[in-house]
N, C-alpha and C positions, 0 to 999 in steps of 0.2 A: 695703292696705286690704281687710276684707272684701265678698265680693260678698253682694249679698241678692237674694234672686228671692222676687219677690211675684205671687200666683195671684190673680187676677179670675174668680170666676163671676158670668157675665150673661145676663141672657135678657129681650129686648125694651127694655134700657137704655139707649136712642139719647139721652133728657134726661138723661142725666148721665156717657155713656161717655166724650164728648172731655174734659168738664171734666177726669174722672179720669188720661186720659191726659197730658194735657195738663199737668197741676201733676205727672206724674210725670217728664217729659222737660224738665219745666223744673228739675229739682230740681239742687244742686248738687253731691248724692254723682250721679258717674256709673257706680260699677259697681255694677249693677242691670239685669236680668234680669227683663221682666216676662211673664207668660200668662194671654192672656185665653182662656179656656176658655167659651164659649159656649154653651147650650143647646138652641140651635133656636130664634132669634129669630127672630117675624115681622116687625120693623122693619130701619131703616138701622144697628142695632148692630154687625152682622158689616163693615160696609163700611167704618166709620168705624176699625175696631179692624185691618182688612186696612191701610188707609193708613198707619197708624201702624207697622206690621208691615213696610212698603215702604218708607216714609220710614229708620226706625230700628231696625237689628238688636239692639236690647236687648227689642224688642216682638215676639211671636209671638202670631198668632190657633190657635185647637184651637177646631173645628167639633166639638161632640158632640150626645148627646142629651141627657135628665136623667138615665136611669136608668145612663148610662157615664160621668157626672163622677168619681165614686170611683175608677174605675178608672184616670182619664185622672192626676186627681191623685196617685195612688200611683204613676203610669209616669211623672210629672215628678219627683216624689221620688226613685226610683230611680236616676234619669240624675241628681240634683244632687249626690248622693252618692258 
């Protein structure tokens, strides 16, 4: 089966972060690889996406800023490769 790694940017998304994670760890393909790459939220976004991160090694949080998402995204690209 192939794996899929899917990238989340978010920033201040605490109403709809778990949703996402959420219907993603319920899904029934399990190889999946997800990153949420983060902006610099001033809400409970990073906390809720650290749980998820702890709970299940298919979730990883990347703490960035705005102007380093491209770069974060092309250094996840690079390692899937």
């Amino acid at each position: 089966m192939r794996k899929i790694s899917i990238i989340l940017y978010t920033y201040n998304a605490i109403y709809s972060i778990e949703k996402i994670l959420v219907r993603l760890r319920n899904q029934s393909l399990r190889d999946f690889s997800c990153y949420v790459v983060d902006g610099g939220s001033t809400d409970r976004t990073c906390a809720v996406a650290e749980g998820y991160s702890v709970l299940d090694n298919r979730f990883a949080l990347i703490r960035t800023n705005d102007l380093e998402k491209y770069e974060v995204y092309n250094d996840i690209l690079d390692n899937l490769s």
